[in-house]
C-alpha positions as CSV (number, residue, x, y, z in Angstrom):
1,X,68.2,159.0,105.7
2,X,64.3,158.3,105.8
3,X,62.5,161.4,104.6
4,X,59.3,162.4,106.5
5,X,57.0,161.4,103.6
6,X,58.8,157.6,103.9
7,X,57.7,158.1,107.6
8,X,54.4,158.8,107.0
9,X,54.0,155.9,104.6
10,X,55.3,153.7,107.3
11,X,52.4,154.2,109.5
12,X,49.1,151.8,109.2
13,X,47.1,153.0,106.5
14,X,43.6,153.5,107.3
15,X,41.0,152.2,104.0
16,X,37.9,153.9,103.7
17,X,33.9,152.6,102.7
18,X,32.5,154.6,100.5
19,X,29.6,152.5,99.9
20,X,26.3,154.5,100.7
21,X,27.7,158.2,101.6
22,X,30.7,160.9,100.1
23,X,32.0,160.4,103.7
24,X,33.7,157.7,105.6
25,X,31.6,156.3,108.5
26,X,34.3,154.3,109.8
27,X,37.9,153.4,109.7
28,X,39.2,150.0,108.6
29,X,42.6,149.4,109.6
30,X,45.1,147.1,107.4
31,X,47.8,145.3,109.1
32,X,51.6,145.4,107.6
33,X,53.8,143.6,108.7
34,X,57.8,144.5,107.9
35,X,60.7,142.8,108.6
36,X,61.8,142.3,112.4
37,X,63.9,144.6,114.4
38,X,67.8,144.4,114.5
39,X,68.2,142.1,118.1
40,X,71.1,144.5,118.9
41,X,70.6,147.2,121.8
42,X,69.7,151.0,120.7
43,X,73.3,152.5,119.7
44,X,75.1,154.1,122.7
45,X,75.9,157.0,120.4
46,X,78.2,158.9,122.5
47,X,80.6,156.1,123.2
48,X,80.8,155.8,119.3
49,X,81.6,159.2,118.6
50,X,84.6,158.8,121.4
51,X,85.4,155.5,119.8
52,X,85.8,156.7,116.3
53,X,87.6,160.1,117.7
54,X,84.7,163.0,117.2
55,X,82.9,165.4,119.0
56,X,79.3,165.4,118.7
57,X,76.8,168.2,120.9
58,X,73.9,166.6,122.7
59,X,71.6,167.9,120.1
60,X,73.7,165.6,117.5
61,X,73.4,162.8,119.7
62,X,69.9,162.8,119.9
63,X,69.8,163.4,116.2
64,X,72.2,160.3,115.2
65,X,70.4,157.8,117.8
66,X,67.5,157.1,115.0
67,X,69.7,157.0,112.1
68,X,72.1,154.2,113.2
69,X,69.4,152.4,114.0
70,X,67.8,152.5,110.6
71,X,71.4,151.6,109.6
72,X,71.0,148.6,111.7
73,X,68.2,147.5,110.7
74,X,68.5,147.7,107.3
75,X,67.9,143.9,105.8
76,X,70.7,143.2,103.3
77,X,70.5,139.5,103.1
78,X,68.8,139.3,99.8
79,X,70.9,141.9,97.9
80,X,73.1,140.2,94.9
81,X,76.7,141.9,96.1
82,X,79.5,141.1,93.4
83,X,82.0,138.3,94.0
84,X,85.5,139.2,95.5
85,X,88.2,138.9,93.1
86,X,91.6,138.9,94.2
87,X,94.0,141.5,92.1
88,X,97.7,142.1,92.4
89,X,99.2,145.3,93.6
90,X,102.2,146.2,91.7
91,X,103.2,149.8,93.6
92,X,104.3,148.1,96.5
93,X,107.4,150.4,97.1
94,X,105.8,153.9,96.6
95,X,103.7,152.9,100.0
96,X,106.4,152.3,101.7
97,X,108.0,154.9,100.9
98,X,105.2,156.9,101.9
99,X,105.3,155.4,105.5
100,X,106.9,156.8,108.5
101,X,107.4,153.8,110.3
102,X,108.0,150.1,108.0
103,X,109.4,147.0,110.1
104,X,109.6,144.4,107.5
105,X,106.9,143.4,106.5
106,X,104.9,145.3,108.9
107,X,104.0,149.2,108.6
108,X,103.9,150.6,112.0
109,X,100.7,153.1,112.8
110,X,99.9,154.7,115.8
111,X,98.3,153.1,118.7
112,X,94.1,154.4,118.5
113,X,92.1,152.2,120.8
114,X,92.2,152.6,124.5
115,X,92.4,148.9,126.2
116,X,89.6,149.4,129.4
């Protein structure tokens, strides 16, 4: 989550001369320019929340639209993320056990997305 101050740094800072007066006369304006907006649509946030099996109010839906966005859009191309090493699980048997349903070498789970 972005807090307001982050939002308010986020806007186009104005730069003041203070050459012959206490006061500003006028405004300068400095351009930023940040990294380019996901391509993807806005999120239709109600049809996640019935995809991923929760109830949200309309007040929550209008809450969430902004945030998954900013989740979106978040640039993680340059971060250093750590290699994937493989590792061998040795308590193969106690999941199993825990299972309801296990069709060698398959565990069955319940059925979750609706085909449309």
């Amino acid at each position: 989550m972005v807090s307001r101050a982050a939002l308010l740094l986020r806007a186009t800072p104005m730069l003041f001369s203070f050459r012959n007066s206490a006061y500003p006369k006028t405004p300068v304006q400095i351009k930023r320019f940040y990294t380019a907006k996901s391509i993807l649509e806005p999120p239709n946030v109600a049809r996640l929340a019935e995809t991923a099996r929760i109830s949200l109010t309309p007040q929550q839906v209008e809450e969430f639209g902004p945030k998954i966005s900013q989740v979106i859009d978040c640039n993680t191309e340059g971060d250093n993320l750590r290699d994937d090493e493989p590792e061998i699980f040795d308590n193969r048997d106690a999941i199993i056990a825990a299972v309801p349903i296990y069709e060698d070498p398959y565990i069955k789970v319940p059925k979750v997305l609706n085909k449309e």
